[in-house]
N, CA, C and O atoms as CSV, one atom per row, in Angstrom:
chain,resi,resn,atom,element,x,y,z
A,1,UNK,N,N,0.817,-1.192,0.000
A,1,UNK,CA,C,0.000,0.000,0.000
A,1,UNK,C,C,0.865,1.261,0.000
A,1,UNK,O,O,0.494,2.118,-0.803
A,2,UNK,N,N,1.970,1.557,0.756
A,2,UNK,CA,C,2.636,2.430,1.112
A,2,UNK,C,C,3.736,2.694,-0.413
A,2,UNK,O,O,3.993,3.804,-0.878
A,3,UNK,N,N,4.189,1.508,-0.906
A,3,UNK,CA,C,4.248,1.509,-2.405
A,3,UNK,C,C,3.574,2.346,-3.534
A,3,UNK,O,O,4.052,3.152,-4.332
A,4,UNK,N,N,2.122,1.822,-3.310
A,4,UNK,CA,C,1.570,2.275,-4.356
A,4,UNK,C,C,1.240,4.064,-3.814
A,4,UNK,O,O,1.056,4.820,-4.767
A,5,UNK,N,N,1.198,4.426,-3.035
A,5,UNK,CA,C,0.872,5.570,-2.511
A,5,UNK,C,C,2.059,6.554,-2.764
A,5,UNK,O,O,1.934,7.702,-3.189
A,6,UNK,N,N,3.080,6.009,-2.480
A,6,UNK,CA,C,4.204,6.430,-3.436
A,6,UNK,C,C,4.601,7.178,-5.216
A,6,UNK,O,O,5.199,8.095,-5.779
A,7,UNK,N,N,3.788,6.032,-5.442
A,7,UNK,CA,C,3.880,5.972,-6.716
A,7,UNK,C,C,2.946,6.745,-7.410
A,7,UNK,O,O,3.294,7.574,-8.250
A,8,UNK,N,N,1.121,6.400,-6.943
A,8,UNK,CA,C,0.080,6.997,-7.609
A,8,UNK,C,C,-0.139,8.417,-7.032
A,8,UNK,O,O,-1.036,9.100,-7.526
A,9,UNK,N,N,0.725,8.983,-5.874
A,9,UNK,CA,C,0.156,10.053,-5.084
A,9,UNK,C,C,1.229,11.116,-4.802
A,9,UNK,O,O,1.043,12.310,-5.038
A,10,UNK,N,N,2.536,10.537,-4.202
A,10,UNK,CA,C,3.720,11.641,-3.891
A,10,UNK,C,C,4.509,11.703,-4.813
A,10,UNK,O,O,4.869,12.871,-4.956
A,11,UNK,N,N,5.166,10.747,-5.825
A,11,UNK,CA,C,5.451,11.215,-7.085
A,11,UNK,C,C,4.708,12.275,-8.042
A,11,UNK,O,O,4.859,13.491,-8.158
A,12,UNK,N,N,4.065,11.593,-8.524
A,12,UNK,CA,C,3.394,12.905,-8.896
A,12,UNK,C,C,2.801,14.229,-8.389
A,12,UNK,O,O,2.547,14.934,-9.365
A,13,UNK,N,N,2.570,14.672,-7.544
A,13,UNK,CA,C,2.645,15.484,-6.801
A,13,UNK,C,C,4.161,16.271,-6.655
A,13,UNK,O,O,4.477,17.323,-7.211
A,14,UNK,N,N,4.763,15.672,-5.995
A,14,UNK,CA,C,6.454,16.340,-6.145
A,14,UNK,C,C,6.990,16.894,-7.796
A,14,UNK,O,O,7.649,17.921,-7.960
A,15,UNK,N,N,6.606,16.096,-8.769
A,15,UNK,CA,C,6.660,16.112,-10.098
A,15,UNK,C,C,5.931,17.758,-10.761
A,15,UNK,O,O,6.417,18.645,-11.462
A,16,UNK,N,N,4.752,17.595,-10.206
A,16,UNK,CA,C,4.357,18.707,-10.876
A,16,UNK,C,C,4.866,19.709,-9.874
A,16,UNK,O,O,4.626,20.698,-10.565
A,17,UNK,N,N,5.339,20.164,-8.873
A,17,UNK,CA,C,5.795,21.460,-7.887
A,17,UNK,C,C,7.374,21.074,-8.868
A,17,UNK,O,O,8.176,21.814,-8.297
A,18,UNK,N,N,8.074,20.425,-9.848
A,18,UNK,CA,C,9.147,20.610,-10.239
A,18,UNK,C,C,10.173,19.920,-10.401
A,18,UNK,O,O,11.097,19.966,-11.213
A,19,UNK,N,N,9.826,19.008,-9.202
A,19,UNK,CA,C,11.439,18.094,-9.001
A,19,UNK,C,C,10.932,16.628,-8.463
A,19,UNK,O,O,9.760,16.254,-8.502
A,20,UNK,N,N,11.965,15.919,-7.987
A,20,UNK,CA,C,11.543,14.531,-7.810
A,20,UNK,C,C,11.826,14.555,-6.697
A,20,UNK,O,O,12.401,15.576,-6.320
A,21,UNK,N,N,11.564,13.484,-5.698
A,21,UNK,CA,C,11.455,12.537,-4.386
A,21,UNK,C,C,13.262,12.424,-3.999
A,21,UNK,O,O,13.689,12.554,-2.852
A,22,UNK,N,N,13.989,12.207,-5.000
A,22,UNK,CA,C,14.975,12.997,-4.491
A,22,UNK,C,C,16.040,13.734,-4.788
A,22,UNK,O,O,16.992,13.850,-4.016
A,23,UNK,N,N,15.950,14.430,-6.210
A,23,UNK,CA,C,16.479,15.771,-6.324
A,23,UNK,C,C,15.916,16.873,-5.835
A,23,UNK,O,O,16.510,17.950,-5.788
A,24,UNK,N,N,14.348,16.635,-5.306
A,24,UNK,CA,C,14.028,18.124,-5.009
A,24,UNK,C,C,14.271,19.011,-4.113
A,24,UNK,O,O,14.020,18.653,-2.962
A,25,UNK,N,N,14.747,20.236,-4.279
A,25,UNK,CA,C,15.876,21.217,-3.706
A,25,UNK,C,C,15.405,21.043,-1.819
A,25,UNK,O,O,16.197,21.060,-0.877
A,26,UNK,N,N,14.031,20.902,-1.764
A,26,UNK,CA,C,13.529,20.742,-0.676
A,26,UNK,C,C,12.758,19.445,-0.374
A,26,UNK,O,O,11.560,19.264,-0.158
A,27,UNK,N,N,13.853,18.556,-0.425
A,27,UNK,CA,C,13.195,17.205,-0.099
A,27,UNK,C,C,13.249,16.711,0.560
A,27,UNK,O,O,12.844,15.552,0.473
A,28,UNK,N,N,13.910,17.308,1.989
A,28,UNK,CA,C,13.766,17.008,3.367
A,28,UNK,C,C,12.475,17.584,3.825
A,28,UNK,O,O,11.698,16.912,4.504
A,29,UNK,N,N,12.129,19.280,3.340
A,29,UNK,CA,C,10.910,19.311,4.005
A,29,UNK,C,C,9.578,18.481,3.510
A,29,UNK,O,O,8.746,17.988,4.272
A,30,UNK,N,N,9.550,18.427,1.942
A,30,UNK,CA,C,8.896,17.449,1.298
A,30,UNK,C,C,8.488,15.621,1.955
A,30,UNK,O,O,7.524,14.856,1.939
A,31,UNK,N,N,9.941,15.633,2.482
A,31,UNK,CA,C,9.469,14.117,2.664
A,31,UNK,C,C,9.292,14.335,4.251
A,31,UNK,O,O,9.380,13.244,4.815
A,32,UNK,N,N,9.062,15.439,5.191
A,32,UNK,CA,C,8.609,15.166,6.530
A,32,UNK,C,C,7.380,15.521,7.169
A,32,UNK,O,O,6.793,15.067,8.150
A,33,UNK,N,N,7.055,16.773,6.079
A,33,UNK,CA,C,5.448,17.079,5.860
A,33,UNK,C,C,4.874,16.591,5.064
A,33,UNK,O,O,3.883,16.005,5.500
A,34,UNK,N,N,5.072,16.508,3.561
A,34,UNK,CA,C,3.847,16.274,2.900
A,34,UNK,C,C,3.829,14.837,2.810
A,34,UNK,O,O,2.847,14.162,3.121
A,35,UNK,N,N,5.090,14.299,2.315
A,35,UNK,CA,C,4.926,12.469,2.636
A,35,UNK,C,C,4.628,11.941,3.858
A,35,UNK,O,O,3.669,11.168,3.866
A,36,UNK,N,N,5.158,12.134,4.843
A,36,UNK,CA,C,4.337,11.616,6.106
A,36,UNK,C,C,3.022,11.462,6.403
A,36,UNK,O,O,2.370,10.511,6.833
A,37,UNK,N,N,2.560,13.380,5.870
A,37,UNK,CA,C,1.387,13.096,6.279
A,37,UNK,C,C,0.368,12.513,5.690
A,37,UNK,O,O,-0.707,12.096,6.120
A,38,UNK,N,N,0.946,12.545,4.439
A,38,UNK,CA,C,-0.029,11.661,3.550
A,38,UNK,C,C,-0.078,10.506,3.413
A,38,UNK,O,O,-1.007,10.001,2.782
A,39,UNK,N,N,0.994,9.699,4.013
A,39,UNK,CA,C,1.020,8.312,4.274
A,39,UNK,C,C,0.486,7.923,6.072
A,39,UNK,O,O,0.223,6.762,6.386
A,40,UNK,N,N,0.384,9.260,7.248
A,40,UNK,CA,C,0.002,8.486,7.825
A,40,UNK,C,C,-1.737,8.574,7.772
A,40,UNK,O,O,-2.564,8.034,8.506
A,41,UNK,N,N,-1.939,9.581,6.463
A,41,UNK,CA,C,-3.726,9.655,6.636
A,41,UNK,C,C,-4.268,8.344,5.815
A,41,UNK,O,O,-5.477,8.119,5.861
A,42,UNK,N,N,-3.354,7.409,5.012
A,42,UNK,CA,C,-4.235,6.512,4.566
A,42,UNK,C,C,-3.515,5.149,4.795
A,42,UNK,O,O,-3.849,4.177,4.117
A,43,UNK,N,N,-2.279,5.032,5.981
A,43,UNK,CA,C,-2.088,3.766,6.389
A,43,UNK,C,C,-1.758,4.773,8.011
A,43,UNK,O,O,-0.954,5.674,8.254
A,44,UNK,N,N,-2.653,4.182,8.728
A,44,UNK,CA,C,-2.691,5.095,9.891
A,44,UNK,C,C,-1.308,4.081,10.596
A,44,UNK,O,O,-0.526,4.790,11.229
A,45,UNK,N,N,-1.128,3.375,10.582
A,45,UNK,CA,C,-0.268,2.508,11.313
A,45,UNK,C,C,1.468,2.782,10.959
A,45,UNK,O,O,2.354,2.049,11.398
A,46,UNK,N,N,1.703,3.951,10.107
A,46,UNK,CA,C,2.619,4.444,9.843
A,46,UNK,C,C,2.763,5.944,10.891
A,46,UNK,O,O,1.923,6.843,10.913
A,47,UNK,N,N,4.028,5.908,11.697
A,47,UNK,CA,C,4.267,6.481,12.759
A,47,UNK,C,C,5.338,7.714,12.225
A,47,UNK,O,O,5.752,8.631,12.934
A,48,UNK,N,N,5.582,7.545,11.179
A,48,UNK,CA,C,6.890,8.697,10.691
A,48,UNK,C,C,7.781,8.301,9.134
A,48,UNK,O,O,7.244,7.406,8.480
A,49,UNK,N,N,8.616,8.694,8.748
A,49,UNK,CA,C,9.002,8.954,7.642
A,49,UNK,C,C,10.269,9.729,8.035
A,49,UNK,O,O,10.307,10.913,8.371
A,50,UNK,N,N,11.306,8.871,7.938
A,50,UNK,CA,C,12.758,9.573,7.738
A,50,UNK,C,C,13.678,8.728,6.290
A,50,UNK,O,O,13.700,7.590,5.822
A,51,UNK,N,N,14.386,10.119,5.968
A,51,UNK,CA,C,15.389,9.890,4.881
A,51,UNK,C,C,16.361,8.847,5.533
A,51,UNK,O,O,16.409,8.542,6.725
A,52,UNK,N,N,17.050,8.412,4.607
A,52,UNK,CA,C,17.867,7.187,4.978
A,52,UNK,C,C,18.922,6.929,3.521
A,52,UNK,O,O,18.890,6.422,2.399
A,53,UNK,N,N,19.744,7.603,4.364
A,53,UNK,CA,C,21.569,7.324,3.219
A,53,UNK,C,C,21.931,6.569,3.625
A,53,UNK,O,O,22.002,6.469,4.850
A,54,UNK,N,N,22.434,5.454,2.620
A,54,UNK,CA,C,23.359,4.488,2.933
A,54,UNK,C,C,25.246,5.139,3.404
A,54,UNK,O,O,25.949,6.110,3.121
A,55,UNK,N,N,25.349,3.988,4.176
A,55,UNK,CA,C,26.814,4.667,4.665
A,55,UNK,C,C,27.849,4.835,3.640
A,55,UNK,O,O,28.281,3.769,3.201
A,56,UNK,N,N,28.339,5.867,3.166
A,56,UNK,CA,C,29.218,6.398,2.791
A,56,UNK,C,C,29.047,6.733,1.131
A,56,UNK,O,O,29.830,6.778,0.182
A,57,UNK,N,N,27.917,6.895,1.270
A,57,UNK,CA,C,26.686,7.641,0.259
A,57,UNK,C,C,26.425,8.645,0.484
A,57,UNK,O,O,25.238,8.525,0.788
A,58,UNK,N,N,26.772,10.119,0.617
A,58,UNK,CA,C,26.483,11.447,0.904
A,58,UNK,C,C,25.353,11.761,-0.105
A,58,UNK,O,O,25.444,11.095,-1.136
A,59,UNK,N,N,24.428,12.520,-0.056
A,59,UNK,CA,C,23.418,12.829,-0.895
A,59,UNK,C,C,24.376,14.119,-1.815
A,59,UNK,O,O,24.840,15.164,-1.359
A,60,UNK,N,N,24.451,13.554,-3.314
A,60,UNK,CA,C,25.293,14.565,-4.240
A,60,UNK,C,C,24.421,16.075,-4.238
A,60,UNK,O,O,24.938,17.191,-4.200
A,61,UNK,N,N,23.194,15.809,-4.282
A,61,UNK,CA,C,22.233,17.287,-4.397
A,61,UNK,C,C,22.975,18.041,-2.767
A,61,UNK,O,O,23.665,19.055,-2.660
A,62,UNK,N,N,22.663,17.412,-2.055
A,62,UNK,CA,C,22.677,17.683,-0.756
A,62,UNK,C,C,24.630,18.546,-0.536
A,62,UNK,O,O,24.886,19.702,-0.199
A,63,UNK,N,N,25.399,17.655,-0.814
A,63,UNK,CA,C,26.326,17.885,-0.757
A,63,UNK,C,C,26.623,19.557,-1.799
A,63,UNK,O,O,27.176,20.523,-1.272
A,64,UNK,N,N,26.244,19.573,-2.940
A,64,UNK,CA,C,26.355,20.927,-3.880
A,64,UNK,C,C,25.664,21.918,-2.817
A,64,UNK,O,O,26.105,23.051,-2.624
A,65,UNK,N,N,24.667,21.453,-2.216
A,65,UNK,CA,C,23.731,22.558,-2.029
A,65,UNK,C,C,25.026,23.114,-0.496
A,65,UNK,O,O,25.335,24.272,-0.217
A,66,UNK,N,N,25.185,22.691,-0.267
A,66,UNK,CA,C,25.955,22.746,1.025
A,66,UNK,C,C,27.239,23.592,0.899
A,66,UNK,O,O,27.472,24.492,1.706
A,67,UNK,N,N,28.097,23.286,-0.155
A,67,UNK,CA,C,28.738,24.374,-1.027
A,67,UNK,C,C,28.198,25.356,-1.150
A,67,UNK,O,O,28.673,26.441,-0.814
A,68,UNK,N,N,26.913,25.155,-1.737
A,68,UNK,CA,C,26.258,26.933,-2.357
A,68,UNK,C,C,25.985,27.586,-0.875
A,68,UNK,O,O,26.436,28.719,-0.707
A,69,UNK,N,N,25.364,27.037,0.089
A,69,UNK,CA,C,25.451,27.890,1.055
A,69,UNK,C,C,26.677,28.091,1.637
A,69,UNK,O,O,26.862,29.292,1.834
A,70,UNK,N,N,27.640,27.357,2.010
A,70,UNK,CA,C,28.979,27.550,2.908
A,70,UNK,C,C,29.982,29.208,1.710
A,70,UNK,O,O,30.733,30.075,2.156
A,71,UNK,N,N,29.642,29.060,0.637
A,71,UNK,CA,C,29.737,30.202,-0.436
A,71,UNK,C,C,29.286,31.225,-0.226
A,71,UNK,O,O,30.021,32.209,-0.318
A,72,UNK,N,N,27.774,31.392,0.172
A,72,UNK,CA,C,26.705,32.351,0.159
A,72,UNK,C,C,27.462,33.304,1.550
A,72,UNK,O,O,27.886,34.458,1.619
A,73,UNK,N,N,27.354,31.978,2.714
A,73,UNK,CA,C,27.970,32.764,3.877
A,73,UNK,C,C,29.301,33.259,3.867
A,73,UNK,O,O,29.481,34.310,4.482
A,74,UNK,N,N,30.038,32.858,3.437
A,74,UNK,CA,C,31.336,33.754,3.353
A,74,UNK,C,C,31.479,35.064,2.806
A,74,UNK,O,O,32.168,35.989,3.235
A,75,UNK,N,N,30.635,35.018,1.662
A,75,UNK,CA,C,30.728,36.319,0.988
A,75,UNK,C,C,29.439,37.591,1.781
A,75,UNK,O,O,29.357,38.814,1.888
A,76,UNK,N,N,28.801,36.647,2.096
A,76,UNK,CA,C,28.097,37.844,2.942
A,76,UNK,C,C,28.669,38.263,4.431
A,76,UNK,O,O,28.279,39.240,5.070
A,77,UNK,N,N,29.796,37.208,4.899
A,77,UNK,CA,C,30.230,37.920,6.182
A,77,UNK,C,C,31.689,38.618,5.403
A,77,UNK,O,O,32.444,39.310,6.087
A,78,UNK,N,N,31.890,38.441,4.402
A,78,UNK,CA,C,33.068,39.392,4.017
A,78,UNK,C,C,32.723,40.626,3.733
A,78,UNK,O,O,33.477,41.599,3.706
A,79,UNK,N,N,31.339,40.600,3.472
A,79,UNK,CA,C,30.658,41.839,2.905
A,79,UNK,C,C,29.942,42.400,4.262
A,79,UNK,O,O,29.134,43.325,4.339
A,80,UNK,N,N,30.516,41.499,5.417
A,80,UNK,CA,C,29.782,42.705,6.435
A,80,UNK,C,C,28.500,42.743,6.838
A,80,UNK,O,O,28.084,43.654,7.553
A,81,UNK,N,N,27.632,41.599,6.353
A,81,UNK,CA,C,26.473,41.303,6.076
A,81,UNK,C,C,25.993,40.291,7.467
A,81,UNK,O,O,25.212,40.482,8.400
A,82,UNK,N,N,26.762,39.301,7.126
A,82,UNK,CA,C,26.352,38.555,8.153
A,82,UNK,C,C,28.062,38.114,9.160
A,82,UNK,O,O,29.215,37.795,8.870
A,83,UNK,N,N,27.220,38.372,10.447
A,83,UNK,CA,C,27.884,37.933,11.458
A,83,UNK,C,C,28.164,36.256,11.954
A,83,UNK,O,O,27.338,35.371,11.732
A,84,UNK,N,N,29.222,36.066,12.521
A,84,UNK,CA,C,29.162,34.310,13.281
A,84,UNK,C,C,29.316,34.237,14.528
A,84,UNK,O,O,29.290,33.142,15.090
């Protein structure tokens, strides 16, 4: 069930807002609100929903994005902008 709910309901859904289940730029908040809750409203016996990397598998999106911010902040505390 939790399969097909997957498939016929949060894929597509994620699909049309842009991105997939797991390139999408926000697919941590994606998969802790909207997949959860939509899996625990039609298999109530589902208690939560966490991401899960295999060990020594870094998420590549995850990892770029992490760059772009550790980037973002430097240049805005060089610029005086932001404090640490």
């Amino acid at each position: 069930m939790i399969k097909e709910l997957l498939e016929t309901r949060v894929k597509p859904a994620v699909a049309e807002d842009g991105g997939n289940i797991v390139t999408c730029s926000s697919s941590s908040v994606t998969l802790k609100h909207g997949v959860e809750n939509m899996l625990r409203h039609y298999v109530p016996e589902v208690k939560g929903v966490e991401e899960v990397v295999p060990d020594g598998e870094a998420d590549p999106v995850a990892r770029e994005s992490d760059k772009a911010l550790s980037a973002m902040e430097k240049k805005l505390a060089d610029a005086g902008i932001l404090r640490s």
